[in-house]
N, C-alpha and C positions, 0 to 999 in steps of 0.2 A: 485518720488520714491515710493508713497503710491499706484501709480496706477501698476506699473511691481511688486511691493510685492503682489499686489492682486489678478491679472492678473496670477502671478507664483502658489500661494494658490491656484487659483481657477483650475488650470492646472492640478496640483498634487492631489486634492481632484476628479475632474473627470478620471485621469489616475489611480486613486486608484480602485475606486468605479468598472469603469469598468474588471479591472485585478479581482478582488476581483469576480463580477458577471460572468465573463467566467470559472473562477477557479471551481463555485460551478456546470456552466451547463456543464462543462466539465465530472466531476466526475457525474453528474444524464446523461448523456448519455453513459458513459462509465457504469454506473450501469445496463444501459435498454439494452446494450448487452452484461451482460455475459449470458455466457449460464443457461440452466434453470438447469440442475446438472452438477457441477462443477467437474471434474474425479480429482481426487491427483496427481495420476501416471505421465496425460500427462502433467496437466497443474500447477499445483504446483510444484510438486518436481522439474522440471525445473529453479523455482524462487529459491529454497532453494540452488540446486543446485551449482548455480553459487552464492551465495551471503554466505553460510553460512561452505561452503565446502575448507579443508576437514574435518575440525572437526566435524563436526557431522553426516558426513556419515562414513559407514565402514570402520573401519580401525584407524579413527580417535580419539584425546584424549577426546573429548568429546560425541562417540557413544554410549558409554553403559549408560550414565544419561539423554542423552536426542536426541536418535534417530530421524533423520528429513527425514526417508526413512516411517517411519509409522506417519499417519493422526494424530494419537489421541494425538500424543507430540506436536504437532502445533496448535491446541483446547486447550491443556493442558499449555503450555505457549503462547499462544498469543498475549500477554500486550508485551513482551520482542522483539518476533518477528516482529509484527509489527512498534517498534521501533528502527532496523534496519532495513527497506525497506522502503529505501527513494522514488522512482520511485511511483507516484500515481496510475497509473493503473496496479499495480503490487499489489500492496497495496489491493485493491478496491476488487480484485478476491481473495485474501486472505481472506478477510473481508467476503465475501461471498460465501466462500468455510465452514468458521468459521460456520457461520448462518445456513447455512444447515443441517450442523453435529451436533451442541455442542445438546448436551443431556437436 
């Protein structure tokens, strides 16, 4: 019993370790190619887009407090944004669309 409990631990601790280490080189390759400037237009607003629409594109109840067809309200909340985009390489180009911009 002490040998398939350890056997099982020691399974789980290397199925961790490894999940855990492609996770990280997943996101540092996925960082080596975004592009070197990040456009809004083509490649953002597409993620807001579908995730955050329609309320905060035109039209919607939430347009006139927090527009997500302009840059500077995606800089300007981004704790909250990125707390909705779940998808990591969605994430990652936000993240570094952020870094480019913020003042």
């Amino acid at each position: 019993m002490k040998t398939i409990f350890l056997v099982t631990f020691l399974s789980f601790c290397l199925w961790f370790c490894d999940a855990t280490g492609n996770k990280d080189r997943t996101a540092e390759k996925l960082s080596s190619l975004v592009s070197d400037t990040i456009d809004y237009q083509s490649q953002i607003q597409p993620i807001l887009q579908d995730k955050c629409s329609p309320c905060h594109f035109a039209g919607g109840k939430m347009y006139e407090r927090m527009p997500f067809d302009k840059g500077e309200t995606i800089i300007d909340h981004q704790a909250g944004i990125l707390k909705r985009i779940k998808d990591e390489q969605k994430a990652i180009l936000i993240r570094e669309y952020i870094r480019q911009h913020a003042k």
